[in-house]
C-alpha positions in Angstrom: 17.4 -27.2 -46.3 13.9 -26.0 -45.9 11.1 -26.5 -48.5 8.2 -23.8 -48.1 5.1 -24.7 -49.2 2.3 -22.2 -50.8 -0.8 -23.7 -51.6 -3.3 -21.2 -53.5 -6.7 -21.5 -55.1 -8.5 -18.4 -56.7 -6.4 -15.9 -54.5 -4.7 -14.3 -57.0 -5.4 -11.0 -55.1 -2.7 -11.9 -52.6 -1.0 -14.8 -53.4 2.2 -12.4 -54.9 2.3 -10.8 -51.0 2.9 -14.4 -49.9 5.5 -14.8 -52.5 7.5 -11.5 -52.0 8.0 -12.4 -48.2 9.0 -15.8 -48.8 11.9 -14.4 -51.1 13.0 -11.8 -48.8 14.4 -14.6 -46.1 17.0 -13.5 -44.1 18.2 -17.2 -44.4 20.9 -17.6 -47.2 19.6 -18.5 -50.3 21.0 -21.8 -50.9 19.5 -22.6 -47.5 15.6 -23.1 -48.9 13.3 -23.3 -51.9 9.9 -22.2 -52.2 7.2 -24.2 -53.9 3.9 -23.1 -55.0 1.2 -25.3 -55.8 -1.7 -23.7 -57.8 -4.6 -25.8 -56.9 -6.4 -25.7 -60.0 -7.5 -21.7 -60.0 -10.1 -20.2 -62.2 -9.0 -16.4 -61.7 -5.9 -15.5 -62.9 -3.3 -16.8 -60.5 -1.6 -19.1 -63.1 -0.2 -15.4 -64.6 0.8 -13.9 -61.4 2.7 -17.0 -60.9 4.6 -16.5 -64.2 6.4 -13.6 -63.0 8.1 -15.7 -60.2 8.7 -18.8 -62.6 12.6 -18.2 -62.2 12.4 -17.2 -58.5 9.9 -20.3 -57.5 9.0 -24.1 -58.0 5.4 -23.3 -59.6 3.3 -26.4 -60.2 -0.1 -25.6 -61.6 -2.8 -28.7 -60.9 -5.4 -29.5 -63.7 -8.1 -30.8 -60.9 -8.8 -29.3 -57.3 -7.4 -31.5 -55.2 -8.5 -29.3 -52.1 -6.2 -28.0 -49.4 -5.2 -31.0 -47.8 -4.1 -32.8 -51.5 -2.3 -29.9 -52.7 -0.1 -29.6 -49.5 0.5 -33.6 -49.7 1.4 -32.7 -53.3 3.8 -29.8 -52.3 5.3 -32.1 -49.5 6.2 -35.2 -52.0 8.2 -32.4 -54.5 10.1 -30.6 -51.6 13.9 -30.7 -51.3 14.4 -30.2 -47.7 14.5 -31.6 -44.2 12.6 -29.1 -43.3 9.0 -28.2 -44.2 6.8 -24.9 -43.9 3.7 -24.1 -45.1 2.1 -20.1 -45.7 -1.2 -19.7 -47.2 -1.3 -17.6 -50.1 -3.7 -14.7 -48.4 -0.9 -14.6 -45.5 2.9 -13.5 -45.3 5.8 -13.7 -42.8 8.8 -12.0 -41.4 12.0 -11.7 -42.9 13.8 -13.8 -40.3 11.3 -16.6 -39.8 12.8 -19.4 -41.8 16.6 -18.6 -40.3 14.7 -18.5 -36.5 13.1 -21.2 -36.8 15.8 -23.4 -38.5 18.2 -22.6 -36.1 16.0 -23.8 -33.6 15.5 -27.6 -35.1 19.0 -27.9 -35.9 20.2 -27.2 -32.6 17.8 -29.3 -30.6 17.4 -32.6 -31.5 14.6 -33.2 -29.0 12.2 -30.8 -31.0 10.2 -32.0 -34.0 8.5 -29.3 -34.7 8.6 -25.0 -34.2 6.0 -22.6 -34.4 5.7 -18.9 -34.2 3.5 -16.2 -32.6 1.4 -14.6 -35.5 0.0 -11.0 -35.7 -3.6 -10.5 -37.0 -3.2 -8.0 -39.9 -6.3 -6.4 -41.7 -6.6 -6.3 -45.7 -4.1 -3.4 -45.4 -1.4 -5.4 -43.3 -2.5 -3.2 -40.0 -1.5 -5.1 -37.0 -5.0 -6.0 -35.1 -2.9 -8.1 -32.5 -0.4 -10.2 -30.9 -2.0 -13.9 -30.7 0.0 -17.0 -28.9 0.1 -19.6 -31.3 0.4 -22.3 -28.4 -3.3 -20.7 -27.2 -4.7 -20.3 -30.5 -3.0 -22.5 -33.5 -2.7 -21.9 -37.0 -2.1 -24.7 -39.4 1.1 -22.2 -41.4 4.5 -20.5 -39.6 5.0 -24.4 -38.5 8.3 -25.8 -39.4 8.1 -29.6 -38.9 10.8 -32.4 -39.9 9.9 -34.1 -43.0 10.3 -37.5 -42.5 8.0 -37.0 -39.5 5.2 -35.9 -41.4 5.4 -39.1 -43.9 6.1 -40.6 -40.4 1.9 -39.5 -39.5 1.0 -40.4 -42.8 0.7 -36.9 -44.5 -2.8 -34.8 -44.7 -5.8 -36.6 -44.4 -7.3 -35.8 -47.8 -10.8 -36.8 -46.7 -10.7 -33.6 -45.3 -11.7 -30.5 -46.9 -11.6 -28.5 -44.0 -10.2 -29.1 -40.5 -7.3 -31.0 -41.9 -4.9 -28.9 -40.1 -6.7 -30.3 -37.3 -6.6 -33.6 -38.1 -3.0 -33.2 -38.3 -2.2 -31.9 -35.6 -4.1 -34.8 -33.3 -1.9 -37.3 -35.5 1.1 -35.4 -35.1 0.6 -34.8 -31.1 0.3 -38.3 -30.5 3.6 -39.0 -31.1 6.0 -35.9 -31.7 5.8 -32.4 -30.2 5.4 -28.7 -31.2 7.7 -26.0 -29.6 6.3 -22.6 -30.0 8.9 -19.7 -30.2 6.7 -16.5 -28.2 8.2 -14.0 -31.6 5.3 -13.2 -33.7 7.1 -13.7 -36.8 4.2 -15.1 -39.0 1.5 -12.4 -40.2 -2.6 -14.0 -40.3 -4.8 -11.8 -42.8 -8.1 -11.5 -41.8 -11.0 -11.0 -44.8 -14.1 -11.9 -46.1 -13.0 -15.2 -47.9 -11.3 -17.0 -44.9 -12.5 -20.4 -45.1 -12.6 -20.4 -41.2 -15.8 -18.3 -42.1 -17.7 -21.1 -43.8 -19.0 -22.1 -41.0 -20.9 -24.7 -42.4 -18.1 -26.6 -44.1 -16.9 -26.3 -40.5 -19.4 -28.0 -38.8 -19.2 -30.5 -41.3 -15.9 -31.4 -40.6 -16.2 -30.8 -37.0 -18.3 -33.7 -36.5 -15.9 -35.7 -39.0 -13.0 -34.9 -37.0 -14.9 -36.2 -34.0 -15.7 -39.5 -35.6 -12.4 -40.2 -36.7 -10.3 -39.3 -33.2 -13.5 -40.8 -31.2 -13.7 -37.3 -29.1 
């Protein structure tokens, strides 16, 4: 079974986009569970989320844990073998989960899959094709659970770079296999937090301490 995750905070704009594609799976519906983790919004995401009560696991935080502690959180309630994370301002192919499952079940030797990703605009316009092995993306990876608690989960001391963190942790002893189908779909716009660029500094030089690079 897989278990994706959808982590949200004041993105209420398009966290029901992220929804919509994670229901329309090709991958049979008994096969994975979505979970969203409302990470303590103040806009109205809380009733966007209400529509998909029935459809979704919704779990609605009372403090901000940040995005690293409201993954952890998503992780320790999922179901499955299998875990996938999608941001909330972000969406994905129809045939991503049944892809990419296929792939980890059928090789043993991989521990984790990721995708190729698209560059959409605010209006979903393709911008471009972008290797995920050349440029990676914390979402559209499926890794193994156990291997995750393995690495010790995010590092919630992280407020940004944590996908970075991670993926240092998670190199060290397992590997990533990147399938070249751009299945995952990376919206660009105003509020990326890749665009703070001084919470990105700050966590540059953290990431440094802590890997001694």
């Amino acid at each position: 079974m897989v278990s994706l995750i959808i982590t949200t905070y004041n993105y209420a704009h398009y966290v029901e986009r992220a929804i919509r594609s994670a229901l329309d799976q090709t991958l049979g519906e008994g096969d994975y569970e979505v979970i969203v983790v409302n990470d303590c919004s103040t806009d109205n995401t809380r009733e966007v989320l209400e529509n998909f009560a029935t459809e979704v696991r919704v779990f609605n935080l009372d403090e901000n844990l940040g995005l690293a502690g409201a993954r952890n959180f998503g992780i320790k309630k999922a179901k499955g073998q299998f875990i996938i994370f999608l941001d909330a301002d972000d969406y994905i192919h129809k045939d991503l989960l049944r892809v990419q499952k296929l792939f980890l079940e059928e090789n043993n030797t991989l521990d984790a899959v990721s995708v190729d990703y698209y560059l959409v605009d605010e209006r979903g316009k393709h911008i471009r094709h972008v290797n995920a092995e050349e440029c990676p993306i914390a979402c559209g990876i499926m890794f193994r659970k156990d291997f995750l608690y393995n690495i010790g989960l995010y590092d919630e001391g992280f407020r940004a770079r944590e996908e970075e963190d991670l993926r240092i942790r998670w190199r060290d002893k397992y590997n990533i296999y990147n399938i070249i189908l751009p299945l995952y779909r990376y919206r660009m716009h105003e509020a990326n937090l890749t665009k703070n660029h001084d919470e990105m500094e700050k966590h540059r030089e953290l990431l440094k301490s802590k890997h001694n690079q």
